[in-house]
N, C-alpha and C positions, 0 to 999 in steps of 0.2 A: 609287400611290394607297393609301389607309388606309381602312379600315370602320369608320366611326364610330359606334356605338351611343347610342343616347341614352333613356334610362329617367326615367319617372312625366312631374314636370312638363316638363322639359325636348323631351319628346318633344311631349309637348301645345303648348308654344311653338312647337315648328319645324314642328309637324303632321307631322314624320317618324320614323320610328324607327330607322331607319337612312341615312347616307349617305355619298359616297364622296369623299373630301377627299384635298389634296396637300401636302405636310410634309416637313421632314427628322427633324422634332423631335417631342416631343408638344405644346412651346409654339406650334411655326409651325401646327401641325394643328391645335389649338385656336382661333390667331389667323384660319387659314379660315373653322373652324365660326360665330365671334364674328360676322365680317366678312359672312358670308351671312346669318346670325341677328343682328342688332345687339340684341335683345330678351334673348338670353344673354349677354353680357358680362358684366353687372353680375350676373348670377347664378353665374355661372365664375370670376371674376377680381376680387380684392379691388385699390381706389382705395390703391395705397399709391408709393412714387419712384418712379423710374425704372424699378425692376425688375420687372414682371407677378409675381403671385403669387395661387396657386389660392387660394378662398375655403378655409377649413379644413372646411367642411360637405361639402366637393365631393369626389368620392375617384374617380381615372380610373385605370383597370386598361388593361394594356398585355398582350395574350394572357394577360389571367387574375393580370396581377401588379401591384401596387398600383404607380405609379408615386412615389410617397413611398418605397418602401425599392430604388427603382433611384437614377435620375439625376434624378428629379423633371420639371422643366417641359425639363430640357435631355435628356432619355432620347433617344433618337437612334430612329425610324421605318423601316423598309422596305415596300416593296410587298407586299401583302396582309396587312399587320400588321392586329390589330385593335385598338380604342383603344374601350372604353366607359366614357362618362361618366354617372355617378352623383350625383345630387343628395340629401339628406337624406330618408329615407320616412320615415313613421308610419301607426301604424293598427294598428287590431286584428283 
């Protein structure tokens, strides 16, 4: 199981800010988060073939590491890993 973090709106969609998901990947981790929240997909995951692909606004750290400079959506998960997802803030 993965700790899922979920920050600003994202949190306010799911009403949670934290929760505990199962994955091998951080795409299958995400495809949970999606599948329990249908309301995040189209905020996570840009409409493009075949292949899922993060929105470029959205930036998911993997124990603190940008998953863009690992494996991306294939970064590979273990139990107690943490996985926070990130949507665009603003504000002053």
């Amino acid at each position: 199981m993965v700790k899922v973090k979920l920050f600003a709106n994202l949190r306010e969609i799911a009403g949670e800010s934290a929760i505990m998901l199962s994955g091998d990947t951080v795409q299958e981790v995400l495809f949970s988060l999606t599948d329990r929240y249908p309301a995040l997909k189209e905020m996570v995951f840009e409409r493009t073939g075949d292949e899922p692909k993060l929105r470029g606004y959205i930036n998911v750290f993997l124990n603190g590491n940008n998953v863009k400079h690992m494996e991306s959506l294939a970064t590979e998960v273990k139990d107690r890993d943490e996985l926070g997802v990130f949507p665009p803030v603003s504000g002053g």
